[in-house]
Each structure stands twice: as structure tokens, then as C-alpha cells.
C-alpha positions, 0 to 999 in steps of 0.5 A: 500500500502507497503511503500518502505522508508527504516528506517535507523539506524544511530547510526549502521552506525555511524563507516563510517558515521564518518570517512566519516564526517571526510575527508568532514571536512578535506577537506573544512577546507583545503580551509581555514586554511593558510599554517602555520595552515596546521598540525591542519588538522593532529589533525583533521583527528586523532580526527575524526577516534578516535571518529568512534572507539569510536563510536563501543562501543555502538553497542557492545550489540547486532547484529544491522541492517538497510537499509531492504527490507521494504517487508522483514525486514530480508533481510538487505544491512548493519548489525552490527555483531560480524564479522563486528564491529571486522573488523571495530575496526581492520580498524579503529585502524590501520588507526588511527596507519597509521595516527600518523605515518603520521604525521612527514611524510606529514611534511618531504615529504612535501606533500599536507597535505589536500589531504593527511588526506582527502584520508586517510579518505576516504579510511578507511571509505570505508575500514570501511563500508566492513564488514558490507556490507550484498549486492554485489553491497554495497560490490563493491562501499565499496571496491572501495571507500577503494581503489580508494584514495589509489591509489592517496596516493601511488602516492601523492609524486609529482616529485617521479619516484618511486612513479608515477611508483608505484601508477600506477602498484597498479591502473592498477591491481586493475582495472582489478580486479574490471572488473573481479569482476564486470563480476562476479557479473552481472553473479551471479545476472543474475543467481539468480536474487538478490543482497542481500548475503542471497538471492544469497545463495538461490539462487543458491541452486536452480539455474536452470540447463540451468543457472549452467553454467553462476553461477558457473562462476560467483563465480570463477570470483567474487573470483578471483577480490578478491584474486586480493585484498589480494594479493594472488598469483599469483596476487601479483605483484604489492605488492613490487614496490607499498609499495616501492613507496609510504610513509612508513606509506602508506605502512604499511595502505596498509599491514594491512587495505587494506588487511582487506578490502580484506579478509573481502569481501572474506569472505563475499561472500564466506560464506554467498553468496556462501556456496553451491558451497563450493566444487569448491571454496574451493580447489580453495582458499587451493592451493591459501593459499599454492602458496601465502605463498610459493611465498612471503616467497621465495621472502623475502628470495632472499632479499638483505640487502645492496639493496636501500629499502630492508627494505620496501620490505622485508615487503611487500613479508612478508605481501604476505607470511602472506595472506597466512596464512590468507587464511587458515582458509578460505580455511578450512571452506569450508571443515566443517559444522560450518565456524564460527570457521575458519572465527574467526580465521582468524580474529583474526590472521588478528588483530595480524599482523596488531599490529605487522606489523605496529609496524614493518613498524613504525620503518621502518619509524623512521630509514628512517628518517636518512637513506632514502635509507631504506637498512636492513644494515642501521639497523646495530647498531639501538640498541646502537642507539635506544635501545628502538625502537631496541627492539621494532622492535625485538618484532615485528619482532620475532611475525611475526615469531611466536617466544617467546617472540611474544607469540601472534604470535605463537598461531595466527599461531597454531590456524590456523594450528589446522584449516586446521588440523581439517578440513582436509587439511593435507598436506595445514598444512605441506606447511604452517609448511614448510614456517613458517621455511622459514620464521624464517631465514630472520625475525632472520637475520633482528633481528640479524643486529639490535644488531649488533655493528654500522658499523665503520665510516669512517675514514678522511685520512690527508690532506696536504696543497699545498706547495707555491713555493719560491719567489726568488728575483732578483738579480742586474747585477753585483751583487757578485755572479751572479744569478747562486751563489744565486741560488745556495747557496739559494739551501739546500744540500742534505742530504747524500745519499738521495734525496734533503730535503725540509725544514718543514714549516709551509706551507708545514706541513701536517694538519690532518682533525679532527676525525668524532664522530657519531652523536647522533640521533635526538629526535623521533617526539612525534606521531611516538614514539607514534605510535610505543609505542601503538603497542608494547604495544599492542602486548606485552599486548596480549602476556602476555594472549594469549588465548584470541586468542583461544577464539575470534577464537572460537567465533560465528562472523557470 
């Protein structure tokens, strides 16, 4: 008799399994620590997701699998490829970014700090465990699991209009997405009979004809739950009022590891379970490519600097633009014979805007400490300021547009153009060139304030003291004169030809206000200058050999 106890392989899922350890540690030393205690839980959740990335190098010397079908060894719910520990370093690295952004955050919002760390765990665990995902049903709990504590995270800002409104638009879309995904799902199970990505490929290779129908519906509405995920357009809504209402920090976790998590189950399921039905998915994701970049570059252009959080939300129409990008090489890969070049291009465009776009969204943080407003204005002058920090957001900003010396951003989009070229989806080539265009003017205008002389301060006009009436005494009946001589004599004489002059005493004199000097701005806190530091180093160590972009977008991932 075959044993059905499946094997399980625990240094392959050691990634997730840790960051999931992690949150579980969080939240019971949350019951514990006393209020004063409570930033340890910060070093906590930073140790925990050092120690999951670390956990990747291990698996580093081949292609791991676990959780197999006893009856076929080859049929696996969980493999640790190239696609899916690259994802997974992407995941871990900018949630470990997210959490040394956090922690200056959770102290100045004031927010819970266990259940702030504890959901942001949680969420890259799920965020973490995608990639490797190799069935539908693992795939959709992963998802969920990566975005349920999102939800609570945008929304964690008790008292906040902004961010109750925020959480809930992000809630209610990404329900509907996961009910459409779900009908998907049940119709490309009731369709092949499995759940396994490899066997749902076989299947519908040879899916009966009375079940064509239901399967090819099923792919489009599977699809369709994900473009929800990445934001593509025209499901993007709830992109900007989301990024806008949750922590600075949140937002930029949500640009980069929630997008991560979306692409990678795109991919997944696109390539690996629905390769035969290539010809209605990939139009399909070409025009969503082209809508996606057009929408979000137009959106960010409309922006208007002196408007309360532009800042955060240029970025967020930026990040929708650049999903755009991303869903090039997707789109292309339907289109040749080998995907693996166009899904390693995608990947390795996705791991350099997560760098950069963290970096940006960094910085963002930094200024809104001072300016909680958020305005692209309140950047005016950050380079007499904060010189380093300036030049920063200028690097990071400038490899958003793919711009020397963002060299690492122009050959990311290069290498995506060349994709669509060579798979023959000329004229998706020419709309990314013309938004790439689009998207130079508002990143140069952006950069351009940064440099910018600080706006005057304004300036305190005089003011005057209030002028005491004088005490006029008595005078005695009979006194020499009478009351009207007094008065008159006490009266001063007009000067000619002019009014009567009043004498200049001290208690009438008028007293300038002292001259306001700008205050120096205060210290970075030493993890966010942190943050911010590592992710230009990053980005200007990639710069510096960019053909690693070339190489790892050649690279055999799947």
C-alpha cells in the first residue's frame, strides 16, 4: 500500500517558515514586554526577516522541492527555483527596507507597535511563500495571507479619516478580486480536474470540447483577480487614496512587495498553468501593459505640487505607470517559444524599482517628518537642507526615469523594450517609448524643486504696543485755572500745519518682533538614514555594472 505522508523539506521552506516564526514571536512577546520595552519588538521583527534572507543562501545550489504527490514525486505544491528564491530575496529585502523605515514611524504615529511588526510579518511571509507556490489553491491562501494584514496596516492609524477611508477602498477591491479569482479557479479545476500548475497545463491541452467553454473562462477570470493585484488598469483605483492613507513606509511595502506578490502569481499561472491558451491571454495582458502605463503616467502628470500629499501620490500613479512596464515582458512571452527570457526580465526590472522606489518613498518619509502635509513644494530647498538625502532622492528619482546617472534604470527599461521588440509587439514598444517621455517631465520637475533655493520665510511685520491713555488728575474747585486751563495747557500744540503730535514714549514706541532664522533640521533617526543609505547604495552599486541586468534577464528562472 502507497503511503500518502508527504516528506517535507524544511530547510526549502525555511524563507516563510521564518518570517512566519517571526510575527508568532512578535506577537506573544507583545503580551509581555511593558510599554517602555515596546521598540525591542522593532529589533525583533528586523532580526527575524534578516535571518529568512539569510536563510536563501543555502538553497542557492540547486532547484529544491517538497510537499509531492507521494504517487508522483514530480508533481510538487512548493519548489525552490531560480524564479522563486529571486522573488523571495526581492520580498524579503524590501520588507526588511519597509521595516527600518518603520521604525521612527510606529514611534511618531504612535501606533500599536505589536500589531504593527506582527502584520508586517505576516504579510511578507505570505508575500514570501508566492513564488514558490507550484498549486492554485497554495497560490490563493499565499496571496491572501500577503494581503489580508495589509489591509489592517493601511488602516492601523486609529482616529485617521484618511486612513479608515483608505484601508477600506484597498479591502473592498481586493475582495472582489479574490471572488473573481476564486470563480476562476473552481472553473479551471472543474475543467481539468487538478490543482497542481503542471497538471492544469495538461490539462487543458486536452480539455474536452463540451468543457472549452467553462476553461477558457476560467483563465480570463483567474487573470483578471490578478491584474486586480498589480494594479493594472483599469483596476487601479484604489492605488492613490490607499498609499495616501496609510504610513509612508506602508506605502512604499505596498509599491514594491505587494506588487511582487502580484506579478509573481501572474506569472505563475500564466506560464506554467496556462501556456496553451497563450493566444487569448496574451493580447489580453499587451493592451493591459499599454492602458496601465498610459493611465498612471497621465495621472502623475495632472499632479499638483502645492496639493496636501502630492508627494505620496505622485508615487503611487508612478508605481501604476511602472506595472506597466512590468507587464511587458509578460505580455511578450506569450508571443515566443522560450518565456524564460521575458519572465527574467521582468524580474529583474521588478528588483530595480523596488531599490529605487523605496529609496524614493524613504525620503518621502524623512521630509514628512517636518512637513506632514507631504506637498512636492515642501521639497523646495531639501538640498541646502539635506544635501545628502537631496541627492539621494535625485538618484532615485532620475532611475525611475531611466536617466544617467540611474544607469540601472535605463537598461531595466531597454531590456524590456528589446522584449516586446523581439517578440513582436511593435507598436506595445512605441506606447511604452511614448510614456517613458511622459514620464521624464514630472520625475525632472520633482528633481528640479529639490535644488531649488528654500522658499523665503516669512517675514514678522512690527508690532506696536497699545498706547495707555493719560491719567489726568483732578483738579480742586477753585483751583487757578479751572479744569478747562489744565486741560488745556496739559494739551501739546500742534505742530504747524499738521495734525496734533503725540509725544514718543516709551509706551507708545513701536517694538519690532525679532527676525525668524530657519531652523536647522533635526538629526535623521539612525534606521531611516539607514534605510535610505542601503538603497542608494544599492542602486548606485548596480549602476556602476549594469549588465548584470542583461544577464539575470537572460537567465533560465523557470
Amino acid at each position: 500500500m502507497t503511503s500518502l505522508v508527504q516528506s517535507v523539506d524544511w530547510l526549502a521552506i525555511a524563507p516563510p517558515a521564518i518570517a512566519a516564526g517571526a510575527a508568532l514571536v512578535v506577537l506573544v512577546a507583545d503580551l509581555f514586554l511593558p510599554e517602555r520595552r515596546k521598540p525591542l519588538l522593532g529589533a525583533l521583527a528586523l532580526g527575524g526577516l534578516v535571518l529568512a534572507a539569510l536563510s536563501l543562501l543555502p538553497l542557492l545550489d540547486g532547484d529544491r522541492r517538497t510537499f509531492c504527490l507521494t504517487t508522483a514525486p514530480d508533481t510538487c505544491s512548493y519548489a525552490a527555483d531560480p524564479f522563486a528564491l529571486a522573488i523571495q530575496f526581492l520580498v524579503l529585502g524590501g520588507a526588511l527596507l519597509t521595516a527600518l523605515l518603520s521604525v521612527h514611524t510606529v514611534r511618531d504615529l504612535g501606533l500599536p507597535a505589536g500589531e504593527y511588526w506582527f502584520l508586517l510579518l505576516a504579510s511578507a511571509a505570505g508575500a514570501a511563500l508566492l513564488p514558490a507556490s507550484r498549486d492554485l489553491a497554495t497560490l490563493v491562501v499565499a496571496l491572501e495571507v500577503a494581503s489580508l494584514p495589509a489591509f489592517a496596516l493601511v488602516g492601523l492609524r486609529r482616529g485617521s479619516r484618511l486612513s479608515s477611508e483608505a484601508a477600506l477602498k484597498f479591502f473592498l477591491s481586493s475582495v472582489a478580486a479574490t471572488a473573481v479569482m476564486l470563480l476562476g479557479v473552481s472553473f479551471v479545476y472543474a475543467a481539468t480536474g487538478s490543482m497542481h500548475l503542471s497538471r492544469v497545463a495538461d490539462g487543458l491541452d486536452a480539455v474536452p470540447a463540451q468543457l472549452s467553454t467553462l476553461a477558457t473562462a476560467g483563465v480570463a477570470l483567474t487573470l483578471v483577480g490578478f491584474a486586480f493585484k498589480t494594479a493594472a488598469a483599469p483596476f487601479h483605483f484604489w492605488v492613490p487614496d490607499t498609499y495616501v492613507g496609510a504610513p509612508v513606509p506602508v506605502a512604499g511595502y505596498l509599491s514594491v512587495v505587494g506588487k511582487a506578490a502580484g506579478f509573481s502569481g501572474l506569472i505563475l499561472v500564466a506560464v506554467l498553468a496556462f501556456p496553451s491558451h497563450a493566444e487569448i491571454w496574451g493580447p489580453v495582458v499587451a493592451v493591459l501593459a499599454a492602458l496601465t502605463m498610459t493611465a498612471g503616467n497621465a495621472a502623475a502628470l495632472r499632479q499638483n505640487p502645492g496639493r496636501a500629499h502630492s508627494a505620496v501620490r505622485l508615487l503611487a500613479w508612478s508605481s501604476v505607470g511602472q506595472a506597466g512596464y512590468l507587464l511587458v515582458p509578460i505580455a511578450a512571452a506569450a508571443y515566443t517559444d522560450d518565456p524564460n527570457d521575458a519572465i527574467g526580465t521582468t524580474v529583474a526590472y521588478a528588483l530595480m524599482y523596488a531599490v529605487v522606489n523605496l529609496g524614493a518613498f524613504g525620503v518621502t518619509a524623512l521630509v514628512a517628518r517636518t512637513h506632514p502635509e507631504g506637498r512636492i513644494t515642501d521639497f523646495r530647498g531639501l538640498w541646502a537642507a539635506r544635501p545628502l538625502a537631496a541627492l539621494s532622492l535625485g538618484f532615485f528619482l532620475l532611475a525611475l526615469a531611466g536617466l544617467p546617472p540611474g544607469i540601472i534604470g535605463l537598461f531595466a527599461k531597454v531590456a524590456v523594450f528589446s522584449t516586446a521588440v523581439e517578440a513582436g509587439l511593435g507598436w506595445l514598444a512605441v506606447v511604452m517609448a511614448v510614456n517613458v517621455v511622459i514620464a521624464l517631465y514630472y520625475y525632472l520637475r520633482w528633481t528640479a524643486v529639490l535644488f531649488r533655493a528654500p522658499a523665503p520665510e516669512p517675514v514678522a511685520e512690527p508690532v506696536a504696543e497699545p498706547v495707555a491713555e493719560p491719567a489726568v488728575e483732578p483738579v480742586p474747585a477753585g483751583a487757578s485755572g479751572g479744569t478747562a486751563e489744565t486741560a488745556a495747557a496739559a494739551a501739546p500744540e500742534p505742530a504747524a500745519g499738521g495734525p496734533a503730535a503725540t509725544p514718543a514714549t516709551p509706551a507708545t514706541a513701536s517694538v519690532a518682533a525679532p527676525s525668524v532664522t530657519p531652523a536647522r533640521p533635526s538629526k535623521a533617526p539612525a534606521p531611516l538614514a539607514a534605510a535610505i543609505g542601503l538603497a542608494a547604495v544599492l542602486g548606485i552599486a548596480l549602476s556602476g555594472a549594469p549588465q548584470l541586468v542583461l544577464r539575470f534577464a537572460t537567465a533560465a528562472l523557470l
